[in-house]
Backbone as CSV, one residue per row, in Angstrom:
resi,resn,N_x,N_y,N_z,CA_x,CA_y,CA_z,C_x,C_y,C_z
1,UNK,-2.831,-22.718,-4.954,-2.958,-22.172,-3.604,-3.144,-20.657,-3.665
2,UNK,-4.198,-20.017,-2.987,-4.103,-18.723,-3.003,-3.358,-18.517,-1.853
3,UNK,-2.782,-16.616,-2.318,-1.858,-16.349,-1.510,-2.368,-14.922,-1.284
4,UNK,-1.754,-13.999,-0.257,-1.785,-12.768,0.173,-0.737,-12.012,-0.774
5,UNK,-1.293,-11.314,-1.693,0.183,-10.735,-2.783,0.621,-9.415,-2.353
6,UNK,-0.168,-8.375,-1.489,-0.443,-7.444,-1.179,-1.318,-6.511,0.517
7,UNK,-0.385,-6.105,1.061,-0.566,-5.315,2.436,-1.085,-4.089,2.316
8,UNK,-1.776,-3.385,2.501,-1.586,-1.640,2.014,-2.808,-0.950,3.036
9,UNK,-1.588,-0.287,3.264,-2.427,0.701,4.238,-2.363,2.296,3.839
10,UNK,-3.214,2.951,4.535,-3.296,4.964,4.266,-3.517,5.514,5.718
11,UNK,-2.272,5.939,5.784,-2.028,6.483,7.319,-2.675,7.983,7.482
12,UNK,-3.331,8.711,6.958,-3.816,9.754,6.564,-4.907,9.177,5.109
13,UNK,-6.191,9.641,5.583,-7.070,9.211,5.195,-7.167,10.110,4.053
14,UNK,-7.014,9.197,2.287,-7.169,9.608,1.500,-6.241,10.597,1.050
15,UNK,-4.836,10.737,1.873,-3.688,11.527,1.453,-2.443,10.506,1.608
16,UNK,-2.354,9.798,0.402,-1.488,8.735,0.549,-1.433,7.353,0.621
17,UNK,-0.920,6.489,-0.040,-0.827,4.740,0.044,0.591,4.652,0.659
18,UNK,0.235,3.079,1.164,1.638,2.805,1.585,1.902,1.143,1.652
19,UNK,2.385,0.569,0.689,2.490,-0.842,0.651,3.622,-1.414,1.797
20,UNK,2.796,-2.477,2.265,3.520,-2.791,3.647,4.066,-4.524,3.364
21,UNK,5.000,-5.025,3.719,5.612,-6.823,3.660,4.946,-7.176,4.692
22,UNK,4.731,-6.781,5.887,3.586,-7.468,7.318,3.179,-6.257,7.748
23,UNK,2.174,-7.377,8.806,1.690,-6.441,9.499,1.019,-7.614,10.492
24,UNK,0.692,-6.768,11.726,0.008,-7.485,12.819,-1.504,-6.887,12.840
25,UNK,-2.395,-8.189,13.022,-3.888,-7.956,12.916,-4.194,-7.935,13.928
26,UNK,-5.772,-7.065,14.635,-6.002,-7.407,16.016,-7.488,-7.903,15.987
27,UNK,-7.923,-8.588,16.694,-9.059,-8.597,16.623,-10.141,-7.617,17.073
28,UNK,-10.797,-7.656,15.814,-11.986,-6.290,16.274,-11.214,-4.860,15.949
29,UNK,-10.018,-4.919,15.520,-8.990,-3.654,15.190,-9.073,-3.546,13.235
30,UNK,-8.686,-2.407,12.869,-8.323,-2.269,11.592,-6.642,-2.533,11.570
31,UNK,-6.575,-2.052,9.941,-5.044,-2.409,10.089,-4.500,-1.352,10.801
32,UNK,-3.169,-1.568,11.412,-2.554,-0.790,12.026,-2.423,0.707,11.245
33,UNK,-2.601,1.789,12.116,-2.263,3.194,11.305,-2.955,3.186,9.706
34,UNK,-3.922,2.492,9.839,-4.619,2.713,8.389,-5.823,3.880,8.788
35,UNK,-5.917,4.594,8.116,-6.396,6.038,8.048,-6.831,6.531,9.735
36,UNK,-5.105,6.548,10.172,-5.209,6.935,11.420,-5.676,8.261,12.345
37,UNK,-4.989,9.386,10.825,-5.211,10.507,10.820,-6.437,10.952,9.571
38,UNK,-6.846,11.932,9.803,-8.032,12.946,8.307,-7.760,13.998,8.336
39,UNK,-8.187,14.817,7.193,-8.007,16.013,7.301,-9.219,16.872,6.914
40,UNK,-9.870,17.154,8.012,-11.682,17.789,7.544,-11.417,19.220,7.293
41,UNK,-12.019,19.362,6.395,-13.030,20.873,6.022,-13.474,21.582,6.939
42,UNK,-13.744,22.705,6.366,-14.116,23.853,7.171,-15.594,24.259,6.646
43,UNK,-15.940,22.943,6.213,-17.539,22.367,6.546,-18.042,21.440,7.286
44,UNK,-17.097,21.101,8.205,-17.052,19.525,8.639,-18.558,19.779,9.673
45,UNK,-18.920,18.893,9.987,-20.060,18.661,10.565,-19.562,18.951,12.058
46,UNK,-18.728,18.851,12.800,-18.075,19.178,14.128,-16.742,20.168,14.011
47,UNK,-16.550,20.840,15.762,-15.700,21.856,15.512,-14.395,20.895,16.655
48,UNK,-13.472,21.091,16.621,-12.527,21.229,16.869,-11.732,19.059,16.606
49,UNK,-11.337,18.285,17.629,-11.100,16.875,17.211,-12.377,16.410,17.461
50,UNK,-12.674,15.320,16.579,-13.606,14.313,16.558,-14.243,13.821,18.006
51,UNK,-15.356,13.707,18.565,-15.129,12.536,19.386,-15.684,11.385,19.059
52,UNK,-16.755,11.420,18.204,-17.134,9.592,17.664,-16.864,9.648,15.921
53,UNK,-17.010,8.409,15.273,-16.850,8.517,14.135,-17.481,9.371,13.194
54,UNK,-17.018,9.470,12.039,-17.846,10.715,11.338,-17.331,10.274,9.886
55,UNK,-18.692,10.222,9.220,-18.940,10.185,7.711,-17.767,10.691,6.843
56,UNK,-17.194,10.435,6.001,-16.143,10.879,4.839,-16.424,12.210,4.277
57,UNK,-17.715,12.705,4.537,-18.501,14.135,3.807,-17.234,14.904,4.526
58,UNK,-16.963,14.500,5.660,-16.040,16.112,6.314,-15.347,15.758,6.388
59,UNK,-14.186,15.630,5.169,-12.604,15.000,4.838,-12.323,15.416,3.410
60,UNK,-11.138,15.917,3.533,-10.656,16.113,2.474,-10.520,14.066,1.218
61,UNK,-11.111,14.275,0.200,-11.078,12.982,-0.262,-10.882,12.487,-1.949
62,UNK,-10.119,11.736,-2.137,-9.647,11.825,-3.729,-10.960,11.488,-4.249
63,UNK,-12.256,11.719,-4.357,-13.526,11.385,-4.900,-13.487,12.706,-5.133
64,UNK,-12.848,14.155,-4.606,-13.182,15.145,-5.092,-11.929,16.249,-5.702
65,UNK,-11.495,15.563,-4.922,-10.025,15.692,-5.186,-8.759,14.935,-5.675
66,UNK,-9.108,15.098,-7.350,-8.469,13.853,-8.126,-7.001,13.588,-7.708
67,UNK,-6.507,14.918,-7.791,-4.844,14.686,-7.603,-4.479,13.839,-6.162
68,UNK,-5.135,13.960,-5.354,-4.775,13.828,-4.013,-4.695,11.877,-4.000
69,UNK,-5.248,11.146,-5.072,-4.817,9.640,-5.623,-3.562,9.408,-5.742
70,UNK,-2.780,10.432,-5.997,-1.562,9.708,-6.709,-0.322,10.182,-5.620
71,UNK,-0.797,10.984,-4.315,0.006,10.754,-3.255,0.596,9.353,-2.896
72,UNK,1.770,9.296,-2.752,1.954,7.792,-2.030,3.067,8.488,-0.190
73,UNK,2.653,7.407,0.416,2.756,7.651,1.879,4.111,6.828,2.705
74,UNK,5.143,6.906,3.691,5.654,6.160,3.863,5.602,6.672,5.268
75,UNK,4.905,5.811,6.559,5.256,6.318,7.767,6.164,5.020,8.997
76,UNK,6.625,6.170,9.501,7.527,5.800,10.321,6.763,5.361,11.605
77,UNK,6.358,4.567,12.056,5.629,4.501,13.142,6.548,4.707,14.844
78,UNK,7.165,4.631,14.581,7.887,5.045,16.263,7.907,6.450,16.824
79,UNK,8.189,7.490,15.247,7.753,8.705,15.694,6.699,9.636,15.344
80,UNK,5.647,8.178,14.435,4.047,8.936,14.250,5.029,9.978,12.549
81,UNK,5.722,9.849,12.010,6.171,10.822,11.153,5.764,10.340,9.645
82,UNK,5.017,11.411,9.036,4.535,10.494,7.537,5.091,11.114,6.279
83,UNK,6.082,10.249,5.529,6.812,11.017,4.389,5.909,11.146,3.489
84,UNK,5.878,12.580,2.336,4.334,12.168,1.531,5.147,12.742,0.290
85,UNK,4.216,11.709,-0.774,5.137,12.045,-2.040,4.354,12.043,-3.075
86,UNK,4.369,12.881,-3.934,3.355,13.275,-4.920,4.379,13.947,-6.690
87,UNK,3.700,13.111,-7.482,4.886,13.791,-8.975,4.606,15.056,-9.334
88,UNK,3.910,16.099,-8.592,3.884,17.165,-9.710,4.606,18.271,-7.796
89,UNK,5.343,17.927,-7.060,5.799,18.777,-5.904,6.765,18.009,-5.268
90,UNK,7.218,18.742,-4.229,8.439,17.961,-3.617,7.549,16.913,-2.620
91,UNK,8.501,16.279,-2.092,8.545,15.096,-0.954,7.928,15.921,0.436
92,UNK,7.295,16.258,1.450,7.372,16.468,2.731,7.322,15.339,3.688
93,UNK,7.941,15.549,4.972,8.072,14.697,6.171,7.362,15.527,7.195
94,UNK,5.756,14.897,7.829,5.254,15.755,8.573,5.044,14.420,10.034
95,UNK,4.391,15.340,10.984,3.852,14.041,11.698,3.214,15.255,12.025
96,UNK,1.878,14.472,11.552,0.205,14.802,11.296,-0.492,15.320,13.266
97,UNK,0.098,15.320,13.867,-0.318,15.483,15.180,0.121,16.673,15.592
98,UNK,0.685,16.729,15.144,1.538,18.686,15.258,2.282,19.337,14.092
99,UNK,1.493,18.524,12.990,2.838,19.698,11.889,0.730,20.093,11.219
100,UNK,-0.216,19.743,11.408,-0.947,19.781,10.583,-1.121,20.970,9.393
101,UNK,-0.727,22.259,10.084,-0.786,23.677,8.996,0.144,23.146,7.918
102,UNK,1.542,22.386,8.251,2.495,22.174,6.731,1.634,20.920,6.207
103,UNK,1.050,20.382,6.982,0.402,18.722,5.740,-0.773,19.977,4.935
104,UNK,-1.723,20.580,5.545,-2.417,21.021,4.744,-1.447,22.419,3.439
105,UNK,-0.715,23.094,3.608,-0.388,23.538,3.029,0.470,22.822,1.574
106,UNK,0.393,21.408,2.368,1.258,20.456,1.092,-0.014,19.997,0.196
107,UNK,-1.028,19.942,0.986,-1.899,19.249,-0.263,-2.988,20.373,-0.634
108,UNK,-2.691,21.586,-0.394,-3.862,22.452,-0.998,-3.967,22.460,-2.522
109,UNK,-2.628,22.445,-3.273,-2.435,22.288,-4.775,-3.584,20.998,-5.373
110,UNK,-3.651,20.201,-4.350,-4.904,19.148,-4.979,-5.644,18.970,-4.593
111,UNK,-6.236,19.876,-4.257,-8.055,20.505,-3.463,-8.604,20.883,-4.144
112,UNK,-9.946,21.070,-4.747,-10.311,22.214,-5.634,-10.901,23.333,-4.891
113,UNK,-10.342,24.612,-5.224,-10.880,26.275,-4.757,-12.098,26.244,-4.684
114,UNK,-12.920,25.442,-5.175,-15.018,25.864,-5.064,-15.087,24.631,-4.179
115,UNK,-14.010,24.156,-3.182,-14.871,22.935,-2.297,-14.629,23.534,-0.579
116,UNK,-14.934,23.756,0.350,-14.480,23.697,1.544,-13.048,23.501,1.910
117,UNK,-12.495,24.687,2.055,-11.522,24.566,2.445,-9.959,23.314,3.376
118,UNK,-9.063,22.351,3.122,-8.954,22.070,4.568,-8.739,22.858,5.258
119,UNK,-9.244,22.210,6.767,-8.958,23.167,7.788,-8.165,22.333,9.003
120,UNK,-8.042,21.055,9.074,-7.051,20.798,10.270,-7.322,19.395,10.348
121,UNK,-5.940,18.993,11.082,-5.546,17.334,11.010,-6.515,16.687,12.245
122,UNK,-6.995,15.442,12.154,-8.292,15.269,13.191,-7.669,13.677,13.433
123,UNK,-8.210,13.119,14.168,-7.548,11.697,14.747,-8.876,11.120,15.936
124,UNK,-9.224,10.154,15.990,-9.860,9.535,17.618,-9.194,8.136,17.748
125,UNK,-9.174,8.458,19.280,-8.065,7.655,19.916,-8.321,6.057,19.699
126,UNK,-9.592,5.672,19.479,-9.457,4.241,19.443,-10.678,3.790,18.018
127,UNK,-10.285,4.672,16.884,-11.539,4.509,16.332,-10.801,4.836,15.225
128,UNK,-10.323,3.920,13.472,-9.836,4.597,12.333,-11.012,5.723,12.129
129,UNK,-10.480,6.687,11.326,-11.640,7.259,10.506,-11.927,6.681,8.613
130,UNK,-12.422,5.159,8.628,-12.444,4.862,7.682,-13.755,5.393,7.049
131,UNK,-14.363,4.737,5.994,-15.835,5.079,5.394,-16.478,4.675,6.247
132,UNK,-16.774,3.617,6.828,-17.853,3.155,7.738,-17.047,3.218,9.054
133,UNK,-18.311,2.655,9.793,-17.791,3.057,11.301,-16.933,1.454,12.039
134,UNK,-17.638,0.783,11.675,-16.829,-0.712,11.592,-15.475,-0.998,11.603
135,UNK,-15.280,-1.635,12.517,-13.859,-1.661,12.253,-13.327,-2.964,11.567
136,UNK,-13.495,-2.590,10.292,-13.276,-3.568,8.790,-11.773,-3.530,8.435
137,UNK,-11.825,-4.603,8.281,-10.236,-4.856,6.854,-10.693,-5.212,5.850
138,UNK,-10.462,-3.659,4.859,-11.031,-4.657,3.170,-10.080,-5.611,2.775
139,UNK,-10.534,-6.284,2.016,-10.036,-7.832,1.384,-10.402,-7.480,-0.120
140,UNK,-9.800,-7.872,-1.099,-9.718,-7.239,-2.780,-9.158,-8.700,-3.546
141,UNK,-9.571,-9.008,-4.206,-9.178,-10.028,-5.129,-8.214,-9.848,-6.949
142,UNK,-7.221,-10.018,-6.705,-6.407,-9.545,-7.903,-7.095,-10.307,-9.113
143,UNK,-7.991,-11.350,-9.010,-8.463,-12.043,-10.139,-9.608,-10.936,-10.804
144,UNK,-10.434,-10.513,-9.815,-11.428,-9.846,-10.169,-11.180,-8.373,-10.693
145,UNK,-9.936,-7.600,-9.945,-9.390,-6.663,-10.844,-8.892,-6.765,-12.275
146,UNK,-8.300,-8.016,-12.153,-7.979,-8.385,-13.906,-9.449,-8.865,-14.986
147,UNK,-10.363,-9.062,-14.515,-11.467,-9.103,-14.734,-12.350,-8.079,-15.107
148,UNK,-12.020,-7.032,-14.198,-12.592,-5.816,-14.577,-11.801,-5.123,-15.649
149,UNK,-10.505,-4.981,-15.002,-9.228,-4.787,-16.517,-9.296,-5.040,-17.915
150,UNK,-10.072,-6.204,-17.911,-10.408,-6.427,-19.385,-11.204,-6.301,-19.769
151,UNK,-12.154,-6.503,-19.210,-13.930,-5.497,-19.315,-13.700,-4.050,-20.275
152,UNK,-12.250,-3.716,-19.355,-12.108,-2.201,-19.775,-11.228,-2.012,-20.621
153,UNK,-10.422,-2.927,-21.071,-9.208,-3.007,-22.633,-8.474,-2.538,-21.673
154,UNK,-8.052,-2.300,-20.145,-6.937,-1.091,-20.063,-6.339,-2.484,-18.255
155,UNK,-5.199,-2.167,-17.848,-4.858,-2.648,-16.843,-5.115,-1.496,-15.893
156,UNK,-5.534,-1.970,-14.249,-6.310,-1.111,-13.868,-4.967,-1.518,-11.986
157,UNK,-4.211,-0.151,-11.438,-3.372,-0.285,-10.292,-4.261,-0.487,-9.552
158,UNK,-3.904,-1.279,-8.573,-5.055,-1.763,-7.201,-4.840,-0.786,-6.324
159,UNK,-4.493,0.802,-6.220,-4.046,1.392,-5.396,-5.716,2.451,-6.261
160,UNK,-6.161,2.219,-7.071,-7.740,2.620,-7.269,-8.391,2.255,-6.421
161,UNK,-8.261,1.563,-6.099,-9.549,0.508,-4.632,-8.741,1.179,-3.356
162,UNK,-8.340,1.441,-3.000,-7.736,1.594,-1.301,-7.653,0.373,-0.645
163,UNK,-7.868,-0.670,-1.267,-7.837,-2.054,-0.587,-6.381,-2.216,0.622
164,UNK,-6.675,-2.925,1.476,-5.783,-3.186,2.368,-5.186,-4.743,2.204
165,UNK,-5.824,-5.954,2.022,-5.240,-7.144,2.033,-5.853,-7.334,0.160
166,UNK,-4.935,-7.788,-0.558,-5.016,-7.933,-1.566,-4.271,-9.672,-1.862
167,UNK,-5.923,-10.785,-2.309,-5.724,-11.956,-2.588,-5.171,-12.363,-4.007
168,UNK,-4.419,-13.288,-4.332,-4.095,-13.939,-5.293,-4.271,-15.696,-5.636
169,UNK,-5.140,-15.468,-6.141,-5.272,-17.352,-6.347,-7.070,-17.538,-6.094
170,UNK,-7.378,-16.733,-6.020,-9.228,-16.816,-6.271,-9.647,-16.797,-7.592
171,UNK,-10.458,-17.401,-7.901,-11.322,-17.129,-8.949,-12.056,-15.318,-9.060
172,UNK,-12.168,-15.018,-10.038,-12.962,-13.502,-10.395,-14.330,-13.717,-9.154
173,UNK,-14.339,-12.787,-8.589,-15.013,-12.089,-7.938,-15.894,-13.969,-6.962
174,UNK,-14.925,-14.289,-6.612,-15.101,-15.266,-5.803,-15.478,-14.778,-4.170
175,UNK,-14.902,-13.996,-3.816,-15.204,-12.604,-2.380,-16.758,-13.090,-2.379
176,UNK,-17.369,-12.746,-3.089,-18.836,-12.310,-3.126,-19.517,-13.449,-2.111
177,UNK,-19.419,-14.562,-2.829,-19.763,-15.684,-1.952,-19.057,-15.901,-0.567
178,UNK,-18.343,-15.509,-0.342,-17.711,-15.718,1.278,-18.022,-14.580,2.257
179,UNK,-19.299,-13.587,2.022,-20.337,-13.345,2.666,-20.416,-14.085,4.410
180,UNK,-20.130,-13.958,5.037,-20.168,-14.870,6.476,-19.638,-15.988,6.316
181,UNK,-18.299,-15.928,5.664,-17.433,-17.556,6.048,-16.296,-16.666,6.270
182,UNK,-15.324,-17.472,7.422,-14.224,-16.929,8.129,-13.153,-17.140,7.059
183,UNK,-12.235,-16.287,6.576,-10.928,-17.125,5.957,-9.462,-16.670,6.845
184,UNK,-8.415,-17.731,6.848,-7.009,-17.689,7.170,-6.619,-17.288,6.494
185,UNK,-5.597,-15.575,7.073,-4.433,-15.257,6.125,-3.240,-15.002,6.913
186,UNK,-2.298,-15.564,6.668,-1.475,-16.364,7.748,-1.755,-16.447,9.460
187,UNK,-1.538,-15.858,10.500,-1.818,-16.859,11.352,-3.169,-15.287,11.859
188,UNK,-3.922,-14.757,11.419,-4.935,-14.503,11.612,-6.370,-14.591,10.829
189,UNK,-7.396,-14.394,11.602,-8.179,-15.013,10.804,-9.348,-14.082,10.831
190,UNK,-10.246,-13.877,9.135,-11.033,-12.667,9.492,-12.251,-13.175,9.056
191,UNK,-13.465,-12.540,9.732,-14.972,-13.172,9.078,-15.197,-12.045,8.261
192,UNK,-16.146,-12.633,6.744,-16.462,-11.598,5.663,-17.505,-10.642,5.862
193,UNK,-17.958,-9.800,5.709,-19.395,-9.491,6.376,-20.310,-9.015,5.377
194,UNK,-19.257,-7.762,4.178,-20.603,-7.048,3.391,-19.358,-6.703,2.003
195,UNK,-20.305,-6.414,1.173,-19.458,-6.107,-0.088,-19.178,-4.720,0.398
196,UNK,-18.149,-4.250,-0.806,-17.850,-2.358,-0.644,-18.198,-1.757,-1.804
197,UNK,-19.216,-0.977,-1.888,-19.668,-0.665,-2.636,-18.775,0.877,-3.035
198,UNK,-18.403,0.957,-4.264,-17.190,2.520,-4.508,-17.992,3.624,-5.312
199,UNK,-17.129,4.371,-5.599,-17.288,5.801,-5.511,-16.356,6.581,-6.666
200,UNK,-16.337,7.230,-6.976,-15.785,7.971,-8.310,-14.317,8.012,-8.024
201,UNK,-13.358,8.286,-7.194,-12.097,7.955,-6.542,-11.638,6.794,-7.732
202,UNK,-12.231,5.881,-7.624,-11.902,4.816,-8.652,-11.493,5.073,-9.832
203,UNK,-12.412,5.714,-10.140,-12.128,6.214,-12.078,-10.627,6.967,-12.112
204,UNK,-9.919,7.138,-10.820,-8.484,8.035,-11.056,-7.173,7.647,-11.171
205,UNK,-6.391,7.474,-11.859,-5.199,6.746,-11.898,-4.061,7.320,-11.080
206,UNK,-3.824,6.091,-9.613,-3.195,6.837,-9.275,-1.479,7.225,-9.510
207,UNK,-1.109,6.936,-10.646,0.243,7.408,-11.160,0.060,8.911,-11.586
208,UNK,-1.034,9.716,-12.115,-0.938,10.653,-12.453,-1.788,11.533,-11.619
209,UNK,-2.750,10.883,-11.080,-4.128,11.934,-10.019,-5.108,12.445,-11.013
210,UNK,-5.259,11.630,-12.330,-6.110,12.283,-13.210,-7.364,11.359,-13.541
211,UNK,-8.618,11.209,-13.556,-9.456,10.370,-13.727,-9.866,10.108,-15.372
212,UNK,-9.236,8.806,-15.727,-9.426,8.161,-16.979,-9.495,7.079,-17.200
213,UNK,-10.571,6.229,-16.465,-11.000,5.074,-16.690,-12.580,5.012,-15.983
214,UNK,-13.469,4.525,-16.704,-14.419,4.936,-16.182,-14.930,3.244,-15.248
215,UNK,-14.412,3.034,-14.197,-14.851,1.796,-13.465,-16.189,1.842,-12.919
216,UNK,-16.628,2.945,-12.869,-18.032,2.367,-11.877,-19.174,2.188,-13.420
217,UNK,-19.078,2.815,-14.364,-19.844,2.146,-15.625,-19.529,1.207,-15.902
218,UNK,-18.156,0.545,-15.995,-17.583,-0.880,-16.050,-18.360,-1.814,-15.579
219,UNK,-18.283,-1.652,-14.021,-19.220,-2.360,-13.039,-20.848,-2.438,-13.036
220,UNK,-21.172,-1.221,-13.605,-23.002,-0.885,-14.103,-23.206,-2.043,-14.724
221,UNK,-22.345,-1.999,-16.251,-22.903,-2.694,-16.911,-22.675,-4.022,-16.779
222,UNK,-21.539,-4.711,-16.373,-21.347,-6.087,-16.486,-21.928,-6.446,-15.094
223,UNK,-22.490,-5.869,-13.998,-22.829,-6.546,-13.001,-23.946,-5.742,-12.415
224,UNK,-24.204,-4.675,-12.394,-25.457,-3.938,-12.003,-25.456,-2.872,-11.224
225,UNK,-24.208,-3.464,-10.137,-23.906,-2.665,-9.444,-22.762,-2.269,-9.582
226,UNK,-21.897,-1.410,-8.634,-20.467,-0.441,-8.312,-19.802,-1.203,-6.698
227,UNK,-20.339,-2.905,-6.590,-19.492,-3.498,-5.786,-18.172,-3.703,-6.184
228,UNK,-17.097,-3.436,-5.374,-15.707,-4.167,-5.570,-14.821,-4.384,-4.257
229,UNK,-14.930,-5.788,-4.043,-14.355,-6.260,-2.877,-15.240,-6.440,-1.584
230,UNK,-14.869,-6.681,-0.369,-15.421,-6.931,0.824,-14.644,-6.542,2.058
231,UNK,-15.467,-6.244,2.950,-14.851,-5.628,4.059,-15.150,-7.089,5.015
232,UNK,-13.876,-7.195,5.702,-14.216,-8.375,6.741,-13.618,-7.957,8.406
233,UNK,-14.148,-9.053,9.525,-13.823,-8.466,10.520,-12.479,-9.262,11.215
234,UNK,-11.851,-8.713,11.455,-10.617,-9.987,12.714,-10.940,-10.695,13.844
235,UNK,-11.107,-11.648,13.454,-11.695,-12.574,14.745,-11.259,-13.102,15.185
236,UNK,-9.740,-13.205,15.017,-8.393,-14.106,15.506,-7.127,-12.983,15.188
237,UNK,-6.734,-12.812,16.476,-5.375,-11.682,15.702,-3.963,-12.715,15.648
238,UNK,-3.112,-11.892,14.486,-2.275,-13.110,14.214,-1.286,-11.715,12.793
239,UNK,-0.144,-12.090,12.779,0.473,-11.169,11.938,0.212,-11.937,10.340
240,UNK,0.276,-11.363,9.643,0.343,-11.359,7.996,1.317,-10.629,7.161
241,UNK,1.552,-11.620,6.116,3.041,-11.313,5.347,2.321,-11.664,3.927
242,UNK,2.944,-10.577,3.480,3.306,-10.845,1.980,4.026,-12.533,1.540
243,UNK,2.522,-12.882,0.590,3.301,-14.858,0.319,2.401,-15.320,1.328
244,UNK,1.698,-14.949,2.509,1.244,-16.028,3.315,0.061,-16.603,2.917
245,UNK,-0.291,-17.820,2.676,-1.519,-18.606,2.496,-2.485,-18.001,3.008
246,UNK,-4.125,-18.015,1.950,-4.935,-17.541,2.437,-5.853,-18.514,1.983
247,UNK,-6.817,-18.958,2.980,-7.650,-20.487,3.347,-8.809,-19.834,3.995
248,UNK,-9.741,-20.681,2.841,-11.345,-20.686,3.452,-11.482,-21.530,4.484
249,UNK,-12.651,-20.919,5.446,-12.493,-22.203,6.511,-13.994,-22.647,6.468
């Protein structure tokens, strides 16, 4: 039986993971508080908050900013407050809606000096700021990470992918084919739509924030491309737990 082994959301986009036991799905919604907040540059393509979605180019992002991987995140949702924790600095407790000068001053140490500065915490009210504009839940297969893992002699943390629902009990890179078939993961239900194609972020381990594994050549060679995983949509809202059955329909 496959199962759901794994929840994970990033309440601040690309500053932080946060492994979750449930969560409630909505339809046509992402996961809850998954990259609720960003933090753009002072190249960003717009000036002051967002009003429609906007490309990852104007965000601070561990594709350029290695260290900023190995943040891990714990938020409090009642008072919007996000604990952020990183091994080479202390712990901070901010809430990203009014502390933004201390979140950016916490992660300038893992920015690099020749990139665009951050410049301020950004949010839209009914819209994540994920990579695409879609409002997707990636889906990740633990078979196919161990797959790639050995491709590469090395075991590879699923907190490389940013994945949000993480399956157990599929065959290697079984996702691929469920392309437009709906699957049950506990009492909600999501349709598949497109692979996710990644990005150098990957190659970084996030226990240390240092990039030493080279996954997207991994992926070159044994498959052609730099797909890993699938983004799907909620077409039935329904909560999900860690352990809950996950069924093709």
């Amino acid at each position: 039986m496959s199962r759901l082994a794994h929840i994970v959301r990033h309440p601040i986009k690309s500053v932080g993971y946060e492994d979750l036991q449930s969560a409630p799905l909505s339809e046509g919604r992402v996961l809850p508080f998954d990259r609720h907040w960003a933090v753009a540059h002072d190249a960003a393509r717009f000036d002051g908050q967002p009003t429609e979605w906007m490309g990852k180019q104007n965000f601070v992002r561990g594709a350029a900013g290695h260290p900023l991987m190995a943040v891990r995140a714990r938020l409090n949702e009642a008072s919007e407050t996000v604990t952020l924790s990183h091994p080479e600095t202390h712990d901070i407790t901010v809430r990203p809606a009014s502390d933004g000068a201390a979140l950016i001053d916490w992660l300038r140490p893992f920015w690099p000096e020749n990139r665009p500065a951050p410049a301020q915490v950004v949010r839209l009210k009914d819209q994540a700021l994920t990579d695409v504009p879609d409002p997707y839940v990636s889906v990740l297969n633990l078979n196919s990470l161990k797959d790639l893992g050995q491709r590469m002699g090395r075991d590879l943390s699923i907190h490389r992918f940013r994945g949000n629902l993480w399956v157990d009990g599929w065959p290697a890179f079984e996702e691929y084919g469920l392309i437009g078939k709906t699957i049950r993961v506990g009492a909600a239900e999501l349709r598949v739509e497109t692979r996710i194609t990644r990005c150098v972020a990957t190659t970084v381990n996030p226990e240390t924030g240092q990039s030493d594994a080279d996954t997207l050549g991994a992926l070159n060679a044994a498959f052609g491309h730099q797909d890993f995983g699938v983004y799907a949509r909620v077409v039935k809202s329904g909560m999900v737990a860690v352990n809950d059955k996950v069924e093709i329909l």
